[in-house]
VOPAGU-2260 file (C-alpha; in pm, 1 decimal, decimal comma):
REM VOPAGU-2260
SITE   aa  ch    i         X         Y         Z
SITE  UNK   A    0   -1202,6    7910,1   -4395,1
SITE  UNK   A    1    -891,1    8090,2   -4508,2
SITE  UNK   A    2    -689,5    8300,7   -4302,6
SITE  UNK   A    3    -511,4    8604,7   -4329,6
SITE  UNK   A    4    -165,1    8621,2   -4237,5
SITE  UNK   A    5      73,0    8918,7   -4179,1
SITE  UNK   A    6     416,0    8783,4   -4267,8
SITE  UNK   A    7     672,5    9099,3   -4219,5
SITE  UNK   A    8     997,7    9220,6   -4055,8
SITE  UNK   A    9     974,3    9452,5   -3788,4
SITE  UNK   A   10    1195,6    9654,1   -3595,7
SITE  UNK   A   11    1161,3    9596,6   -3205,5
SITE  UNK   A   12     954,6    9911,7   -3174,8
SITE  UNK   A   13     707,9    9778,4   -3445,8
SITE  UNK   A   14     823,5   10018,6   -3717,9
SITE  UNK   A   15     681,4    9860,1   -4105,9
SITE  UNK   A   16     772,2   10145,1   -4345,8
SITE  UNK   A   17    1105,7   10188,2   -4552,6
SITE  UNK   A   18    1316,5    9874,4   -4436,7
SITE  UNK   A   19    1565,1    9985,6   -4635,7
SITE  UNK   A   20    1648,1   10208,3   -4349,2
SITE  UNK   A   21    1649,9    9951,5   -4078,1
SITE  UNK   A   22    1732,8    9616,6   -4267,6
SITE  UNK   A   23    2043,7    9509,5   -4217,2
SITE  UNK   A   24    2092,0    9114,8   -4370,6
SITE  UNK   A   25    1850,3    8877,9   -4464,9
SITE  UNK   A   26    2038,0    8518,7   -4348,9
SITE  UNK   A   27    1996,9    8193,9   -4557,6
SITE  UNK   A   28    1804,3    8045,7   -4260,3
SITE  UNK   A   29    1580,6    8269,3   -4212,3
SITE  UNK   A   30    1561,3    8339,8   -4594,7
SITE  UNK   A   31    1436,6    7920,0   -4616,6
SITE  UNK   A   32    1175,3    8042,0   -4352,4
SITE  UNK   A   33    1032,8    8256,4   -4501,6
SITE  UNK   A   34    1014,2    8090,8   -4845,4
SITE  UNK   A   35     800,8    7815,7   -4602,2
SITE  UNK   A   36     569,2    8024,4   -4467,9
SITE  UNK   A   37     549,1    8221,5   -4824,8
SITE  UNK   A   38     429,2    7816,9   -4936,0
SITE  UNK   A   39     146,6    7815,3   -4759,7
SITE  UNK   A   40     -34,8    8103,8   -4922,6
SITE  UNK   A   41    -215,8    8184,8   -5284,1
SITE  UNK   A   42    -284,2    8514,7   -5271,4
SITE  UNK   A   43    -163,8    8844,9   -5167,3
SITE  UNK   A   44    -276,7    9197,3   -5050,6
SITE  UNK   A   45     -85,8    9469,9   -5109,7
SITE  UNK   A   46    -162,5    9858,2   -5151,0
SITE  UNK   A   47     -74,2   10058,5   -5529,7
SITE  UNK   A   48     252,3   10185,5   -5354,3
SITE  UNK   A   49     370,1    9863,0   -5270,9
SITE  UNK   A   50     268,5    9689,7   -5559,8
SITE  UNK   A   51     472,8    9897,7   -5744,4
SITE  UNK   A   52     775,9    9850,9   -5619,8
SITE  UNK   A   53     706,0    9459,9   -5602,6
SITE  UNK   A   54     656,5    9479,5   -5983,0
SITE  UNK   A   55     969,6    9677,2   -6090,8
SITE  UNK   A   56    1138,8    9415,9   -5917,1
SITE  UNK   A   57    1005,3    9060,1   -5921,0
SITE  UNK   A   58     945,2    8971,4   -6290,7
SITE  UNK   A   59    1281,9    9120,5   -6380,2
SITE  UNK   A   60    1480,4    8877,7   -6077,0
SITE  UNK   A   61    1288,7    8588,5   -6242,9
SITE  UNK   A   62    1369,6    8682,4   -6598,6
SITE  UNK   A   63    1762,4    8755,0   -6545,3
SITE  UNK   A   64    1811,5    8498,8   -6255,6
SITE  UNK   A   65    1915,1    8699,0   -6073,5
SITE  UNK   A   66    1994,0    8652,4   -5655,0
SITE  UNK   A   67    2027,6    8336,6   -5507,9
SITE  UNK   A   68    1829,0    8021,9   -5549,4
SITE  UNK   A   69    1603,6    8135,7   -5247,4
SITE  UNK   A   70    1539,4    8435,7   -5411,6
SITE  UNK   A   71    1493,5    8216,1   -5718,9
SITE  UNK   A   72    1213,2    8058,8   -5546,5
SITE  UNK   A   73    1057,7    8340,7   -5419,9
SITE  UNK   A   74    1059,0    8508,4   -5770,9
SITE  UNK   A   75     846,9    8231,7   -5899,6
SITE  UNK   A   76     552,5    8221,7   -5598,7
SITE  UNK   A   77     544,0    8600,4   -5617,4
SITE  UNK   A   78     511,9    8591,9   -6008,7
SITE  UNK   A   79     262,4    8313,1   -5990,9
SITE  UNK   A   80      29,7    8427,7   -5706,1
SITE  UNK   A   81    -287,9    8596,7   -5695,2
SITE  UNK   A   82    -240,6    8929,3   -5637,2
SITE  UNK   A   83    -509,8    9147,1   -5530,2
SITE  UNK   A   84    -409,4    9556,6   -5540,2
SITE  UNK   A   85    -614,9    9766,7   -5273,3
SITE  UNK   A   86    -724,1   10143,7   -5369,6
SITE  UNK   A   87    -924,8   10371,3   -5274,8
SITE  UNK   A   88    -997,5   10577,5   -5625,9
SITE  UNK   A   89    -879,3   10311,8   -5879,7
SITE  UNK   A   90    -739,8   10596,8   -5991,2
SITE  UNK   A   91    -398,0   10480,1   -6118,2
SITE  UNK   A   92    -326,8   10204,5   -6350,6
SITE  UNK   A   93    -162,9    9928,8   -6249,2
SITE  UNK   A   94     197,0    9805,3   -6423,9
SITE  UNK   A   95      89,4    9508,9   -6607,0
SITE  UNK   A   96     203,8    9213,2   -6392,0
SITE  UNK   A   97      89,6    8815,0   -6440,4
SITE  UNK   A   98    -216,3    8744,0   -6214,7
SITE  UNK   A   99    -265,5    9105,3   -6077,6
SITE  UNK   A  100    -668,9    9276,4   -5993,0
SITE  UNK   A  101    -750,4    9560,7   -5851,1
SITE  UNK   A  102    -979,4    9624,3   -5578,5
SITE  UNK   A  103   -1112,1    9920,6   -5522,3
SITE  UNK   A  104   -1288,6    9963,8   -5165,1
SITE  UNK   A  105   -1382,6   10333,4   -5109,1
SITE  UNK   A  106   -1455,1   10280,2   -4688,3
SITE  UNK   A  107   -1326,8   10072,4   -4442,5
SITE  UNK   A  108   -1605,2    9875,9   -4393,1
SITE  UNK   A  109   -1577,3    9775,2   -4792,0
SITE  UNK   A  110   -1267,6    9662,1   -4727,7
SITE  UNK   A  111   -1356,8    9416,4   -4463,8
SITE  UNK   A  112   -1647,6    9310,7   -4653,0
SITE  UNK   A  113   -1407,6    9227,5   -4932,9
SITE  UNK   A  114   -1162,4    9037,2   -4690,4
SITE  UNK   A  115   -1436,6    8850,1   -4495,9
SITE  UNK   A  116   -1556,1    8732,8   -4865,9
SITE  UNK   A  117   -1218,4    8611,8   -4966,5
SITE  UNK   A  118   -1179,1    8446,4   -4664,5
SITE  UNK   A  119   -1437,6    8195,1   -4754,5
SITE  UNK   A  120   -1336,5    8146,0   -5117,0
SITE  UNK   A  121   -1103,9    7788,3   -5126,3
SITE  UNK   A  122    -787,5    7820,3   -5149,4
SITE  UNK   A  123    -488,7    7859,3   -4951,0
SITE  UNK   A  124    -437,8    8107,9   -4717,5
SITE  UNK   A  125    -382,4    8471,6   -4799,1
SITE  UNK   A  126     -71,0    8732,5   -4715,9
SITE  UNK   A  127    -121,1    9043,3   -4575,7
SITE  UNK   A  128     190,5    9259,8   -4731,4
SITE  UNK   A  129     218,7    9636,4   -4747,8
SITE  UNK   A  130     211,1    9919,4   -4768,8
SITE  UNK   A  131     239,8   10088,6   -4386,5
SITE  UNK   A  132    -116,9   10251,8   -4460,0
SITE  UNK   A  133    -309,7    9899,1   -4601,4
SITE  UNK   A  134    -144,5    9704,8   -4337,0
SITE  UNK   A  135    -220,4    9900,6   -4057,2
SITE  UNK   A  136    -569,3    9973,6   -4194,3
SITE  UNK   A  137    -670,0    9558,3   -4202,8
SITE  UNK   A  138    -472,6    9498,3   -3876,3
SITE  UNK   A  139    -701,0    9795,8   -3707,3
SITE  UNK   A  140   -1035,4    9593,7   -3834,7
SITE  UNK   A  141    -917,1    9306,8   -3690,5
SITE  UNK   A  142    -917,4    9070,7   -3960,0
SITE  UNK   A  143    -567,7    8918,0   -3927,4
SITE  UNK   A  144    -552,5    8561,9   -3828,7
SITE  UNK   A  145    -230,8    8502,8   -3760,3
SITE  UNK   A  146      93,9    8733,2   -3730,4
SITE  UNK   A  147     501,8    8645,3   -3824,6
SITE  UNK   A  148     725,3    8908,9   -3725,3
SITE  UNK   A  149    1091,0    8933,0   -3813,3
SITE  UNK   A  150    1230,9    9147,1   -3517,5
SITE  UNK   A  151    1568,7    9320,5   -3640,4
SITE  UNK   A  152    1795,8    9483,8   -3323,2
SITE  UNK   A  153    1683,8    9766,7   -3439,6
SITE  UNK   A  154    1483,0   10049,5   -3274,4
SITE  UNK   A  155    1405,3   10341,9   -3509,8
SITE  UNK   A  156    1098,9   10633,9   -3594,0
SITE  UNK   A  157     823,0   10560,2   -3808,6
SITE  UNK   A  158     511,5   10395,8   -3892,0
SITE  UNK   A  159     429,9   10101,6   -3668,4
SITE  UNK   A  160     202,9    9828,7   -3649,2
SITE  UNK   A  161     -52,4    9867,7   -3426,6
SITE  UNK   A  162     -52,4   10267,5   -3419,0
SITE  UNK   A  163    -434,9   10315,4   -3562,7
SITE  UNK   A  164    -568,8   10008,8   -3296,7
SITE  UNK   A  165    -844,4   10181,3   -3020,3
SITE  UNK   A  166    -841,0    9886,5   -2786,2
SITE  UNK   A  167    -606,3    9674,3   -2615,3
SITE  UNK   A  168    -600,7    9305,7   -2780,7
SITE  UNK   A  169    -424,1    8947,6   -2645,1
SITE  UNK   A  170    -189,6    8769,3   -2839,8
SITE  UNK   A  171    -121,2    8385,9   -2816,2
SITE  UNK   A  172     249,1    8286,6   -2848,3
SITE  UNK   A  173     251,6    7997,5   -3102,4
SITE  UNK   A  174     643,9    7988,9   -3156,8
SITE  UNK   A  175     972,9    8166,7   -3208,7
SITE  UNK   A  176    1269,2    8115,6   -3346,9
SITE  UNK   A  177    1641,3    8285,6   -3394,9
SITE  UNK   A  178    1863,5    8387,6   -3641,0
SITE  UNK   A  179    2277,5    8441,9   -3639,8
SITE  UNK   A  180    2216,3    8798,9   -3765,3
SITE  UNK   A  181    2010,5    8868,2   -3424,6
SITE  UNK   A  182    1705,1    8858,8   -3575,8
SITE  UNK   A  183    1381,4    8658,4   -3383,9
SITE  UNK   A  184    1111,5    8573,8   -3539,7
SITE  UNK   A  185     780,2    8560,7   -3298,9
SITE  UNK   A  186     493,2    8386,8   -3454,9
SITE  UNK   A  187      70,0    8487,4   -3284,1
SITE  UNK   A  188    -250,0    8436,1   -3311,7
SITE  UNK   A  189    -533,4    8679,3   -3134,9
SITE  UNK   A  190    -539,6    8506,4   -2801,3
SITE  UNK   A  191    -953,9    8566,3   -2798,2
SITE  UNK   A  192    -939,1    8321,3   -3143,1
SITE  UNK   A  193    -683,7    8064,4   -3034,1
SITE  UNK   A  194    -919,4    7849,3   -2900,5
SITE  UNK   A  195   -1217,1    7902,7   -3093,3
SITE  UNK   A  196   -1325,4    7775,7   -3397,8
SITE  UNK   A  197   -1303,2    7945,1   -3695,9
SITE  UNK   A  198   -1580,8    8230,7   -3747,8
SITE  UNK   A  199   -1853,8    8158,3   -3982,4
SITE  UNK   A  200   -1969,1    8530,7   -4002,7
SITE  UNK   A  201   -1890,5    8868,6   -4071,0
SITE  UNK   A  202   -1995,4    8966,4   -3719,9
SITE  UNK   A  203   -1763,8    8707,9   -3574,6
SITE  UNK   A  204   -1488,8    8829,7   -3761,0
SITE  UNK   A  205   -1555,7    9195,4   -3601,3
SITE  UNK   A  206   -1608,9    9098,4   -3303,1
């Protein structure tokens, strides 16, 4: 079964929203990091907000060149993977953007029905990416498998990753790693799922 994985940087209070705020530098190392975790996935989720702003930018970097060859790299997963759009109207229209659908998922418990179903599709595994909202909303059902943060020296006011949780939950320490701009990246699983096998169900994915 597929997993879902939250790839992000954080701040060390947790915050997700507007990085631009809080982002300092994105090293080459860690840059080549991410680009290796971004290889192991097919598919990503992302909310209309976010999408957006990924599609004003990523077709254009590919078509001009533009960055460095990391970036480069990056341009051409982001243009070439499955991207799946999360709403809850399907209201909007989308910017036309290679290998984009949108999902529309009115309740909560459509969208884990909808994850739980992906999960068992083939393929490679899937990224969880933004918006605060979306993310927050998937990481309160409990469906993320796995979790990379990118903790900037940072602590600053907003939206933060576990905010919308009701219960306390375990995480399993699976690595870490540092960066010369200070950042350090901590990589979990859920501690009740790191040593059991992968669920088969949609009630062992609630549980």
């Amino acid at each position: 079964m597929r997993m879902i994985v939250l790839q992000m940087m954080t701040t060390l209070n947790g915050r997700l929203d507007d990085p631009a705020a809080w982002v300092h530098d994105v090293v080459d190392d860690q840059y080549r990091e991410i680009d290796r975790i971004y290889s192991t996935y097919d598919t990503v989720l992302v909310g209309r907000t976010t999408y957006e702003e990924m599609a004003a930018y990523w077709p254009r970097a590919l078509s001009e060149h533009a960055g460095t060859e990391t970036n480069q790299v990056m341009a051409e997963r982001m243009n070439t993977y499955r991207k799946l759009v999360f709403s809850r109207s399907g209201d909007h229209p989308l910017t036309e953007w290679a290998n984009t659908e949108q999902v529309v998922v009115a309740t909560d418990d459509e969208l884990a029905r909808y994850l739980v179903d992906l999960k068992r599709q083939p393929g490679k595994d899937i990224h969880l990416s933004g918006g605060s909202s979306f993310a927050r909303s998937v990481v309160a059902l409990g469906l993320v498998d796995e979790f990379y943060f990118f903790v900037y020296p940072v602590v600053s006011p907003g939206a933060t990753w576990f905010s919308e949780i009701s219960d306390q939950r375990g995480l399993e320490l699976v690595g870490t790693e540092s960066y010369g701009n200070g950042v350090v990246e901590v990589h979990y699983v859920p501690r009740e799922r790191a040593d059991a096998p992968r669920p088969e169900s949609f009630t062992d994915l609630l549980a």
